[in-house]
N, CA, C and O atoms as CSV, one atom per row, in Angstrom:
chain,resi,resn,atom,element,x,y,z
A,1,UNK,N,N,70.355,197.104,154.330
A,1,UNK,CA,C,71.128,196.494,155.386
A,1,UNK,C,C,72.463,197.199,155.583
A,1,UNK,O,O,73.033,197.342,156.665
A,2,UNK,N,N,72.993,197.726,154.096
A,2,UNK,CA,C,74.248,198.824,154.574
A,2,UNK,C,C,73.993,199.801,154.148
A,2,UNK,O,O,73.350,200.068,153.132
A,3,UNK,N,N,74.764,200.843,155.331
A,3,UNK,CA,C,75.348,200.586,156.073
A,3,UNK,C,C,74.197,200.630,157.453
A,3,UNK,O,O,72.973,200.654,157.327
A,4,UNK,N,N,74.959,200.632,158.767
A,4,UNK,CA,C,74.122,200.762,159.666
A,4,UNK,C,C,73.770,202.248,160.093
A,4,UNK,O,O,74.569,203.096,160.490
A,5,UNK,N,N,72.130,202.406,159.893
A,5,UNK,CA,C,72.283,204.436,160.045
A,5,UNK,C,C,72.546,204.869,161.174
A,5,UNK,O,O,72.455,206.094,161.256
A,6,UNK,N,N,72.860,204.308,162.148
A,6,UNK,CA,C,73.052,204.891,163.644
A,6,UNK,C,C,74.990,205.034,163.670
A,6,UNK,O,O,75.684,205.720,164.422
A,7,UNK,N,N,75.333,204.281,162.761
A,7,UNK,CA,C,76.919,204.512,162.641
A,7,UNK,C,C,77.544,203.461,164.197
A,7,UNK,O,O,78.735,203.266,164.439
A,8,UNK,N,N,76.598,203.037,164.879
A,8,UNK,CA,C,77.370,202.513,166.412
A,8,UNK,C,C,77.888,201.292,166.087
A,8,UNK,O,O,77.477,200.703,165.087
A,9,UNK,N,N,79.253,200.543,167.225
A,9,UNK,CA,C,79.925,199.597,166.910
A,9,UNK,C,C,78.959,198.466,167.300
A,9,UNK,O,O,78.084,198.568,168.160
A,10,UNK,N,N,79.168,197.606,166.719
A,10,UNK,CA,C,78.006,196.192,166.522
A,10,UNK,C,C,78.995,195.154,166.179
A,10,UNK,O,O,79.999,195.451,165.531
A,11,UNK,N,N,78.683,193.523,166.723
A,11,UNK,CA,C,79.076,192.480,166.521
A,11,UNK,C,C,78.337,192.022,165.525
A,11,UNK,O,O,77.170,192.262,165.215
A,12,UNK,N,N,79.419,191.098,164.897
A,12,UNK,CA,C,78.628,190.688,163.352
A,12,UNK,C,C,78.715,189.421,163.695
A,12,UNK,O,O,79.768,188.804,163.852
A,13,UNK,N,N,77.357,188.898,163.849
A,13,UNK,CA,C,77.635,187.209,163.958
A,13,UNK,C,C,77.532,186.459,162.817
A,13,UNK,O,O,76.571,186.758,162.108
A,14,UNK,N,N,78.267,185.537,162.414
A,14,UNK,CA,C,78.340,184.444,161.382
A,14,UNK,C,C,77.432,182.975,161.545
A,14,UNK,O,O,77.878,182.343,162.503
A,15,UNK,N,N,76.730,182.541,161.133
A,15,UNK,CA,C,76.344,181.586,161.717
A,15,UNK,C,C,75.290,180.921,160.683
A,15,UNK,O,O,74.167,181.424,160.662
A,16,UNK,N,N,75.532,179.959,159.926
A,16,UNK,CA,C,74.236,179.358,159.312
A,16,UNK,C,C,72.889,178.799,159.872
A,16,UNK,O,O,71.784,178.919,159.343
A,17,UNK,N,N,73.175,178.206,160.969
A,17,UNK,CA,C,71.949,177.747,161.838
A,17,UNK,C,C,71.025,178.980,162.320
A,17,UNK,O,O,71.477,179.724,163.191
A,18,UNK,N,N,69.973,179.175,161.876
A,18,UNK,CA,C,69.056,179.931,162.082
A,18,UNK,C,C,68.950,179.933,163.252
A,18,UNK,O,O,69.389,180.943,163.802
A,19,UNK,N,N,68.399,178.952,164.062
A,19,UNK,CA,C,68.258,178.811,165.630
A,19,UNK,C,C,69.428,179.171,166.634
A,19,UNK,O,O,69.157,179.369,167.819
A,20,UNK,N,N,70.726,179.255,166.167
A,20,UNK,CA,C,71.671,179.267,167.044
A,20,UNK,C,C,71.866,180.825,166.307
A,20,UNK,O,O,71.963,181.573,167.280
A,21,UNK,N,N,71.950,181.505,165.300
A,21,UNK,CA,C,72.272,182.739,164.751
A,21,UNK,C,C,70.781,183.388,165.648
A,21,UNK,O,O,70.995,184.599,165.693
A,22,UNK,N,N,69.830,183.195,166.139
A,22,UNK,CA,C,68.932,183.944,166.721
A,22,UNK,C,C,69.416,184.148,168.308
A,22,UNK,O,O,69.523,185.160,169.001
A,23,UNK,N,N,69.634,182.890,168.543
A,23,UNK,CA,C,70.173,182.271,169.900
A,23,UNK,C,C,71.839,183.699,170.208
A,23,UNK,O,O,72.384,184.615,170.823
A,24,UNK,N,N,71.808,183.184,169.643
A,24,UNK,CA,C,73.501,184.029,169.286
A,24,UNK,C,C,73.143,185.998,169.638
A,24,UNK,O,O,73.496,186.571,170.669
A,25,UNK,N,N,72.453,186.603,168.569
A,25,UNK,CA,C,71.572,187.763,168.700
A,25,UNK,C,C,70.994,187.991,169.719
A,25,UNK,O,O,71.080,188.963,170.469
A,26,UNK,N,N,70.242,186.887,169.790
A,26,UNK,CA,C,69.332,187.677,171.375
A,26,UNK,C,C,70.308,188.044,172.677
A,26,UNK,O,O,70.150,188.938,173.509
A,27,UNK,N,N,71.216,187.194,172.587
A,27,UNK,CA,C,71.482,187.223,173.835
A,27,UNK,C,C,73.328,188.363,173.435
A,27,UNK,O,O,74.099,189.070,174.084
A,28,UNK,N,N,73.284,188.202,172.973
A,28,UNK,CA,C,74.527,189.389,172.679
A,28,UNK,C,C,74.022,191.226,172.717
A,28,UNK,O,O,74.682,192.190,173.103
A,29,UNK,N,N,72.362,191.158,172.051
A,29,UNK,CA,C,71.453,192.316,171.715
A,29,UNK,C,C,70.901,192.096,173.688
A,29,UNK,O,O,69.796,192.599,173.891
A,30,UNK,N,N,71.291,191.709,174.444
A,30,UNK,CA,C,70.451,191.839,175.649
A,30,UNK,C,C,71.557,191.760,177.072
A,30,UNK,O,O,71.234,191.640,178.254
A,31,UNK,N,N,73.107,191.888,176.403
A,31,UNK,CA,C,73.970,192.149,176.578
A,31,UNK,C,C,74.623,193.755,176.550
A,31,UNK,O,O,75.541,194.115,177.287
A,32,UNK,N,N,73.941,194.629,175.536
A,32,UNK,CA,C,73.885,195.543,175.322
A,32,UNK,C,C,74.412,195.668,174.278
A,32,UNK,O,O,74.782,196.835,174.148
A,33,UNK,N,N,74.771,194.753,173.010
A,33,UNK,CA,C,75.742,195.269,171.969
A,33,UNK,C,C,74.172,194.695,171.127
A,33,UNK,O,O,73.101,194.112,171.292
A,34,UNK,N,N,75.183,195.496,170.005
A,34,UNK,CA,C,74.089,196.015,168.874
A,34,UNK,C,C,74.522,194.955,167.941
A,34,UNK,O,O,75.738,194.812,167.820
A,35,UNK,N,N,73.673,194.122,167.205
A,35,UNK,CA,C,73.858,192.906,166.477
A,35,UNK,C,C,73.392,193.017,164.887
A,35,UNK,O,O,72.404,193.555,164.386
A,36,UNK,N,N,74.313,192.414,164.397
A,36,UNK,CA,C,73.864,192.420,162.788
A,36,UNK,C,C,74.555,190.538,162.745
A,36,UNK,O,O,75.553,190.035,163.260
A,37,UNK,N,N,73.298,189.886,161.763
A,37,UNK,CA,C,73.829,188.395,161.690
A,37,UNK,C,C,73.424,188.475,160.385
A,37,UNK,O,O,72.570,189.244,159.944
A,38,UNK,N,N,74.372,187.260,159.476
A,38,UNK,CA,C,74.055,186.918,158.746
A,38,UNK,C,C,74.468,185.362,158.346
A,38,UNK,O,O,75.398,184.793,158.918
A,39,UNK,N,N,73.821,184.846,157.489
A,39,UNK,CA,C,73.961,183.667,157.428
A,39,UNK,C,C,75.183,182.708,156.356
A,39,UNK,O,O,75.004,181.513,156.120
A,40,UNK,N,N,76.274,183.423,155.861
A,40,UNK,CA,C,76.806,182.847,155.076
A,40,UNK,C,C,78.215,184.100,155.271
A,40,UNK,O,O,78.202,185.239,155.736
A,41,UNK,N,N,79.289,183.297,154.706
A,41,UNK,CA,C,80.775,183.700,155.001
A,41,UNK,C,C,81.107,184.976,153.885
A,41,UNK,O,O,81.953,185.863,153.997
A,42,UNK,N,N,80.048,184.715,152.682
A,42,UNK,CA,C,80.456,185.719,151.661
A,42,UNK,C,C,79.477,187.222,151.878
A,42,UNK,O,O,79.681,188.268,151.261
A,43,UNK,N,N,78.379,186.995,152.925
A,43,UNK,CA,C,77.893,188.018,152.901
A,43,UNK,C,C,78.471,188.691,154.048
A,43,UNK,O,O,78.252,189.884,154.260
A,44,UNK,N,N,79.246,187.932,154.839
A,44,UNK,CA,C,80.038,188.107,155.826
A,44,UNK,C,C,80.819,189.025,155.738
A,44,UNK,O,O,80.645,189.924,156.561
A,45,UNK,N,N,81.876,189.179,154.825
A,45,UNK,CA,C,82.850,189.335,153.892
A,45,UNK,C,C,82.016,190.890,153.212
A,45,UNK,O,O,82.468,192.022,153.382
A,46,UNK,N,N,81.197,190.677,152.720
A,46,UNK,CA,C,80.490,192.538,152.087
A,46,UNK,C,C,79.900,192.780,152.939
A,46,UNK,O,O,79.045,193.400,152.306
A,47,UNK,N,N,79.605,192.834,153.824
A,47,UNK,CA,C,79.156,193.692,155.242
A,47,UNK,C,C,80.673,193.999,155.564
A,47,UNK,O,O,81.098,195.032,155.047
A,48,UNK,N,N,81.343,193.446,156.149
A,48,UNK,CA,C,83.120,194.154,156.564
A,48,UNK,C,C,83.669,194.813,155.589
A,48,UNK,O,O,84.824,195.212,155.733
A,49,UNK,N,N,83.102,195.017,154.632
A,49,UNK,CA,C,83.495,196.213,153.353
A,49,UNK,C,C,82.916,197.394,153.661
A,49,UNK,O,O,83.567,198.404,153.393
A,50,UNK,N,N,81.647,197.538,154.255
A,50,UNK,CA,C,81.072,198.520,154.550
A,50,UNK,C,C,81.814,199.496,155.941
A,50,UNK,O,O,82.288,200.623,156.081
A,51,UNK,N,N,81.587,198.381,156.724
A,51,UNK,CA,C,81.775,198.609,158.168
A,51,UNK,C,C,82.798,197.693,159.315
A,51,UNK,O,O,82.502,196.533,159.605
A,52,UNK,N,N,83.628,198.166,159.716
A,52,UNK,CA,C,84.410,196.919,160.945
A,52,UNK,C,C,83.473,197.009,162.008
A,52,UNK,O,O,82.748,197.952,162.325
A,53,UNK,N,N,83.573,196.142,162.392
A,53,UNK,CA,C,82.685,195.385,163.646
A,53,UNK,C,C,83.379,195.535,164.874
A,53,UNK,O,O,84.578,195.256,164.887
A,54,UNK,N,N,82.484,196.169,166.530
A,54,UNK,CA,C,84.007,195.619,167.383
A,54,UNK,C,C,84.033,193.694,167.393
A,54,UNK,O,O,85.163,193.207,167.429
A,55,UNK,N,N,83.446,193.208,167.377
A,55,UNK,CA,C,84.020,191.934,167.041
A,55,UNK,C,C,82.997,190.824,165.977
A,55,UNK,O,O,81.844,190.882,165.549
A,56,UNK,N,N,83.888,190.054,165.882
A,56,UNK,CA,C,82.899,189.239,164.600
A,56,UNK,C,C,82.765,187.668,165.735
A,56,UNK,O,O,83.679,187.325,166.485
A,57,UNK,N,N,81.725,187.083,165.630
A,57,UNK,CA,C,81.212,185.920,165.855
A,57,UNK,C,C,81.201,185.004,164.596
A,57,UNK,O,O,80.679,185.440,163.570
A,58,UNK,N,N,81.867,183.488,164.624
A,58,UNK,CA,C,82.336,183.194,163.211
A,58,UNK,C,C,82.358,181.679,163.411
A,58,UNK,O,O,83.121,181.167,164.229
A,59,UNK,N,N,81.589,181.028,162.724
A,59,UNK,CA,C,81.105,179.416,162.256
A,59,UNK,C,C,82.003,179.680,161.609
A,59,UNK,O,O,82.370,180.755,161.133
A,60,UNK,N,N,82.784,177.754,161.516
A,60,UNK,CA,C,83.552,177.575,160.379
A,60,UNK,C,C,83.001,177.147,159.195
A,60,UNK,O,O,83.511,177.444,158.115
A,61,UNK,N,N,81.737,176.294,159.322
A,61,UNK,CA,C,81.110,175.868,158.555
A,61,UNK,C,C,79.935,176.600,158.239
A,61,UNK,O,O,78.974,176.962,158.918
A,62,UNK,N,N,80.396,176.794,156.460
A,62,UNK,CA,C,79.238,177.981,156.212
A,62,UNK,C,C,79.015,177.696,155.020
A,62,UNK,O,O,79.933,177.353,154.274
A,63,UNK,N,N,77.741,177.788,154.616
A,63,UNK,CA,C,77.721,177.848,152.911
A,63,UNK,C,C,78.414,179.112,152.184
A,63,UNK,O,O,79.029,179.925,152.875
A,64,UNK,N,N,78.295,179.297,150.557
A,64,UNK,CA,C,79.231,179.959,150.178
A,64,UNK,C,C,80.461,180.344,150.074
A,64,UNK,O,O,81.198,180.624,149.129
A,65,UNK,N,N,80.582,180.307,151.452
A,65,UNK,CA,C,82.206,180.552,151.668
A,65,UNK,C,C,82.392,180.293,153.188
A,65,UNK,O,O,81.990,181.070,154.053
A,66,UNK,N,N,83.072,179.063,153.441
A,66,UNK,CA,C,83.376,178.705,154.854
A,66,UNK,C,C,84.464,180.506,155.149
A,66,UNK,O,O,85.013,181.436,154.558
A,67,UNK,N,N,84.027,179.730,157.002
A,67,UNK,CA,C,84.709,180.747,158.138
A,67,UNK,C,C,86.353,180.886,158.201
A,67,UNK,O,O,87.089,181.817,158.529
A,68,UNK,N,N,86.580,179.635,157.773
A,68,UNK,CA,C,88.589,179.644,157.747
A,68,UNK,C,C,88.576,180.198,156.373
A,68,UNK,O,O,89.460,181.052,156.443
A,69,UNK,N,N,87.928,180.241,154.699
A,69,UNK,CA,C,88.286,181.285,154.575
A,69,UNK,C,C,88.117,183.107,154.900
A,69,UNK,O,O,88.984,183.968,154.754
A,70,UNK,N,N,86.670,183.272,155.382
A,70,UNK,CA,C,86.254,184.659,155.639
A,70,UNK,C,C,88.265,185.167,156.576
A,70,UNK,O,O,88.970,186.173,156.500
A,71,UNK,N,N,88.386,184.105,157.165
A,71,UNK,CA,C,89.666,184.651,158.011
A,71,UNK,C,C,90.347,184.843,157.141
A,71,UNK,O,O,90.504,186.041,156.906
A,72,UNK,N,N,90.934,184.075,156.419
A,72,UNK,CA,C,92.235,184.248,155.593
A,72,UNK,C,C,91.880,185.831,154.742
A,72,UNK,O,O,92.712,186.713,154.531
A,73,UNK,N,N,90.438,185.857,154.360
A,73,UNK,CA,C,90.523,186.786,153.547
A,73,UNK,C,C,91.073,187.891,154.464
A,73,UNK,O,O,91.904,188.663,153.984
A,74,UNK,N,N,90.605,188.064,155.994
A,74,UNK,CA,C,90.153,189.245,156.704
A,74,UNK,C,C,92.105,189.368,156.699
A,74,UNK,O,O,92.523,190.522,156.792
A,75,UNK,N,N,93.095,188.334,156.605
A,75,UNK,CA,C,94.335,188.282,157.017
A,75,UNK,C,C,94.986,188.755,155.879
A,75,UNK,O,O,96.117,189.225,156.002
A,76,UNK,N,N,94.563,188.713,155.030
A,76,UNK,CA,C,94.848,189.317,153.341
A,76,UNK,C,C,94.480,190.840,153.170
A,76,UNK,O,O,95.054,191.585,152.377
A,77,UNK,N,N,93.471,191.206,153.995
A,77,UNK,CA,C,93.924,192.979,153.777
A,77,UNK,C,C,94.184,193.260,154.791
A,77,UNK,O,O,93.718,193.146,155.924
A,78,UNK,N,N,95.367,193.838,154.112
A,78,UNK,CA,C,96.073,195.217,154.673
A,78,UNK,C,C,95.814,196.554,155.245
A,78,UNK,O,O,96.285,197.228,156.162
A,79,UNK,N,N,94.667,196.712,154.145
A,79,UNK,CA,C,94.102,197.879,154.485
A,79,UNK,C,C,93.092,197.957,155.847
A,79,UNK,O,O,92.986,198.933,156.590
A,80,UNK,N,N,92.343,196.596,155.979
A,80,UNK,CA,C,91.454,196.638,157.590
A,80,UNK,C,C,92.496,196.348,158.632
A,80,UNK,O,O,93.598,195.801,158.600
A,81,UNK,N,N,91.624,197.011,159.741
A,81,UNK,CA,C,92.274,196.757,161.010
A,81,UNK,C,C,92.151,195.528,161.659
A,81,UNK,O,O,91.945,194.828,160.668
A,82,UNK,N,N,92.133,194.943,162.378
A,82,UNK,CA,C,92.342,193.967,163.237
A,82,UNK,C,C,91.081,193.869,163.885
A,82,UNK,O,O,90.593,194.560,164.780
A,83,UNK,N,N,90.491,192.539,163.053
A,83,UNK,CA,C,88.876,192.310,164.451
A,83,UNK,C,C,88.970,191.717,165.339
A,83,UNK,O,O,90.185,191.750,165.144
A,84,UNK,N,N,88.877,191.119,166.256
A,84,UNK,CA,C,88.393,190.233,167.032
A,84,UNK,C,C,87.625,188.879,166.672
A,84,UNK,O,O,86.403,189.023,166.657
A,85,UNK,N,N,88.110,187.526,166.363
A,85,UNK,CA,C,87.023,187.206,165.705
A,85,UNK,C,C,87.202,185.911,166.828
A,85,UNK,O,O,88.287,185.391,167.088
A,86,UNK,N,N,86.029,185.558,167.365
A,86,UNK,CA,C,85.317,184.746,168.411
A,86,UNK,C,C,85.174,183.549,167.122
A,86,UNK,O,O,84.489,183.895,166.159
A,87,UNK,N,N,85.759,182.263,167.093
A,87,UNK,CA,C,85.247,181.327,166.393
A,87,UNK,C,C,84.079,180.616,167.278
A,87,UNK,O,O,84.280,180.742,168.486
A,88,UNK,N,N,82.952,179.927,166.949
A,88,UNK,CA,C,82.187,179.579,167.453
A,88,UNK,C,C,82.169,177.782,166.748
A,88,UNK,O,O,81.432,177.871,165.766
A,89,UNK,N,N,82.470,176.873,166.819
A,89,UNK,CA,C,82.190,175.685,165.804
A,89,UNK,C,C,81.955,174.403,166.254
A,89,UNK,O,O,82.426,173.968,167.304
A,90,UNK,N,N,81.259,173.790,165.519
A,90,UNK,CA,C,80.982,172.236,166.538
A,90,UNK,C,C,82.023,170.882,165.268
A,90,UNK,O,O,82.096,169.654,165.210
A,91,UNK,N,N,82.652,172.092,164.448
A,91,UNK,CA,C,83.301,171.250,163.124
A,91,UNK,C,C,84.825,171.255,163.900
A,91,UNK,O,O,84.965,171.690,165.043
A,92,UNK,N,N,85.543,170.896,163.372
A,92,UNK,CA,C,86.935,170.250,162.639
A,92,UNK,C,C,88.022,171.617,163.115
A,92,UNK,O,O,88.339,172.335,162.167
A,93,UNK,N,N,88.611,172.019,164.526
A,93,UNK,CA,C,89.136,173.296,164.932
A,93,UNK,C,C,91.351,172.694,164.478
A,93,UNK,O,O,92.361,173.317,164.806
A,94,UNK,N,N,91.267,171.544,163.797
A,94,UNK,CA,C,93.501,171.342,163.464
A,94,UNK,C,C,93.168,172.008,162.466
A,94,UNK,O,O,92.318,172.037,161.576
A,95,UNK,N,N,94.389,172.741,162.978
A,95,UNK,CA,C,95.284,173.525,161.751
A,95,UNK,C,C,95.062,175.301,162.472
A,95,UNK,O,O,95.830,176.256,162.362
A,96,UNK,N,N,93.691,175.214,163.209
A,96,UNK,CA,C,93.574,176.718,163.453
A,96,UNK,C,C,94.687,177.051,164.548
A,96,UNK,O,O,94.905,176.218,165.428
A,97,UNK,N,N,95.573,178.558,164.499
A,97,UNK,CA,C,96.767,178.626,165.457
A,97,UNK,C,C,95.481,179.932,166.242
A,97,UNK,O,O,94.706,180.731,165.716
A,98,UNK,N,N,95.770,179.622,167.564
A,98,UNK,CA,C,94.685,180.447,168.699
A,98,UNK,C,C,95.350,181.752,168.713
A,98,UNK,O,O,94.713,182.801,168.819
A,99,UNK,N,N,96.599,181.699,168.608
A,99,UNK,CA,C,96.908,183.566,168.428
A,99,UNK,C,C,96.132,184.426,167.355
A,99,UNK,O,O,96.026,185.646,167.487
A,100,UNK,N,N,95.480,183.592,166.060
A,100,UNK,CA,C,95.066,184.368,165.167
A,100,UNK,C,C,93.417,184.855,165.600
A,100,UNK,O,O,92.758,185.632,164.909
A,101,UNK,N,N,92.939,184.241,166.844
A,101,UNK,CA,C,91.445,184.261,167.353
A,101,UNK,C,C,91.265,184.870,168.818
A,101,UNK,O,O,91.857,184.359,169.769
A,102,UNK,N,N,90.626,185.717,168.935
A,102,UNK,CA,C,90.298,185.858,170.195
A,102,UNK,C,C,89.904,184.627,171.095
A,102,UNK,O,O,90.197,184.338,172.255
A,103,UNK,N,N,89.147,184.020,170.155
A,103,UNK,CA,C,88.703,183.503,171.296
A,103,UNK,C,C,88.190,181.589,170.197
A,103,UNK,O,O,87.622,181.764,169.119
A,104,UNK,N,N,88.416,180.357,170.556
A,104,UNK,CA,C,88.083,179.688,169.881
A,104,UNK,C,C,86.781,178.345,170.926
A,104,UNK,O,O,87.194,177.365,171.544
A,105,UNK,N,N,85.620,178.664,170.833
A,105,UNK,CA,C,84.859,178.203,171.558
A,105,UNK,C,C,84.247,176.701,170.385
A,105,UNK,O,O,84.163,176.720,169.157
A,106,UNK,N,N,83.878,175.420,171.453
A,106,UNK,CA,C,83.151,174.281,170.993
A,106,UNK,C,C,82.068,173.840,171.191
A,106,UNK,O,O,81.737,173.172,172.170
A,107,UNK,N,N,81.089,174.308,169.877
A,107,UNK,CA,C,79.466,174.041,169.803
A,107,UNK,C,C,79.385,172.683,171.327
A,107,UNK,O,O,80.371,172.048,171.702
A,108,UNK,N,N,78.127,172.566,171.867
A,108,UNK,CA,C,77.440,173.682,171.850
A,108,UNK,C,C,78.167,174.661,173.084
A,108,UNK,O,O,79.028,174.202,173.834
A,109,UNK,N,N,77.717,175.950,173.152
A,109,UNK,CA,C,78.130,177.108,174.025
A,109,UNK,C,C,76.913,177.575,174.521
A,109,UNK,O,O,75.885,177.511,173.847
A,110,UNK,N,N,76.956,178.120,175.841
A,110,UNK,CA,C,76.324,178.842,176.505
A,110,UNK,C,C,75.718,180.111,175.998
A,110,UNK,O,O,76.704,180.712,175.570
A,111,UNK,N,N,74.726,180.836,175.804
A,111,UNK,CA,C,74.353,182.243,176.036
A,111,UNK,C,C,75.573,183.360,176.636
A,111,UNK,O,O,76.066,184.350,176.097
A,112,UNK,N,N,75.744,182.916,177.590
A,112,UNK,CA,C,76.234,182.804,178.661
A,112,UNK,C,C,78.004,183.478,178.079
A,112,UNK,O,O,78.611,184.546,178.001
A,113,UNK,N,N,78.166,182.258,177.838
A,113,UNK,CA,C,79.862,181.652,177.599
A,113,UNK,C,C,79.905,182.575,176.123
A,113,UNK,O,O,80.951,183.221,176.048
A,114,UNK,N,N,78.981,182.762,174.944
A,114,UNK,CA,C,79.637,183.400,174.118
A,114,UNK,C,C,79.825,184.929,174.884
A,114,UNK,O,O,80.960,185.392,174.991
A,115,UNK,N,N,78.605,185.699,175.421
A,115,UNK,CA,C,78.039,186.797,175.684
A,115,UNK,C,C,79.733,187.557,176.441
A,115,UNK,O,O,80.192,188.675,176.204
A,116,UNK,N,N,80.383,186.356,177.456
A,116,UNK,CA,C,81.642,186.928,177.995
A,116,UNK,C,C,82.881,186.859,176.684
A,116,UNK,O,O,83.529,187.810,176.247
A,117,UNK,N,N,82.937,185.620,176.314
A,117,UNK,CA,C,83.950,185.444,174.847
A,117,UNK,C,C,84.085,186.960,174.334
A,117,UNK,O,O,85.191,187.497,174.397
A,118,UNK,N,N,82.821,187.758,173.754
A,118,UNK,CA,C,83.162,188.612,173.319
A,118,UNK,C,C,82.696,190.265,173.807
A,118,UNK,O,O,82.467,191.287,173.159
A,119,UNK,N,N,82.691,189.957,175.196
A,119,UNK,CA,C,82.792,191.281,176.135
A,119,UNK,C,C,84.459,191.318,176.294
A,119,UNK,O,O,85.077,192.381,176.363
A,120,UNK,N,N,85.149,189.892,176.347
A,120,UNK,CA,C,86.711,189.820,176.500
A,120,UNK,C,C,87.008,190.823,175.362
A,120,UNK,O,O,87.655,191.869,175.405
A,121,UNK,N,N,86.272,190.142,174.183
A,121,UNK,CA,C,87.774,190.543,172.764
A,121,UNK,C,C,87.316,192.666,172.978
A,121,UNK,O,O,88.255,193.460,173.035
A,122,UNK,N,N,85.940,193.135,173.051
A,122,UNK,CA,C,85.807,194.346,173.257
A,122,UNK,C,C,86.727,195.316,174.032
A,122,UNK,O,O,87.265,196.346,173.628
A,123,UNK,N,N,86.782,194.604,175.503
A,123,UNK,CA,C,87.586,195.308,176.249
A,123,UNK,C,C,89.181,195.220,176.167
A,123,UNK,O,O,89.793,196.161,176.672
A,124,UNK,N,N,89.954,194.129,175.553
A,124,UNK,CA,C,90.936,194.492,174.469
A,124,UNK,C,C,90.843,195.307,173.822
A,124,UNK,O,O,91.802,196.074,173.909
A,125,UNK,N,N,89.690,195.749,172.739
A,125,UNK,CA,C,90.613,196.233,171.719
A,125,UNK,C,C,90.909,197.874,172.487
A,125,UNK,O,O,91.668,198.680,171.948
């Protein structure tokens, strides 16, 4: 799974729900961006060791290691650059400040509605 052999920029979606992490893929992969998902915050976390993403797609609620921390960690090095990270959540959004997110969307979401969320954070960076 790492790294990716084509080397091209790809969104990393976060997402425990199988159905909505497929949901999520298809329609981002038919968008034209190249998709890698996985299902938990810590594998989240060693995939962005390998590779930065142009943007990350990110449940707060995750086994292993919830999404508010995958952030804090991503805010703790120094050494990575700056992702984009599209929160996606149908959980608990006090306390999150929206400058630290591209983009902070509320389960459920469109195909649609994520597919632009993170054509936005792309054409930023």
């Amino acid at each position: 799974m790492f790294p990716r052999p084509d080397g091209q920029p790809y969104v990393l979606v976060v997402e425990d729900d199988a159905a909505l992490r497929e949901l999520y893929r298809n329609a981002l992969h038919q968008a034209g961006f190249a998709v890698i998902a996985v299902d938990d915050g810590l594998t989240a976390l060693r995939r962005l060791e390998v590779e930065q993403p142009a943007a990350v797609v990110l449940d707060l609620e995750l086994p292993r290691l919830g999404g508010r921390d995958v952030h804090k960690e991503l805010q703790a090095r120094r050494d990575m650059p700056k992702i984009p990270i599209v929160v996606v959540t149908g959980g608990d959004t006090t306390g999150l400040d929206p400058k630290d997110f591209a983009c902070i969307l509320r389960k459920p979401i469109s195909p649609d509605e994520l597919v632009a969320a993170v054509e936005r954070c792309c054409k930023r960076k």
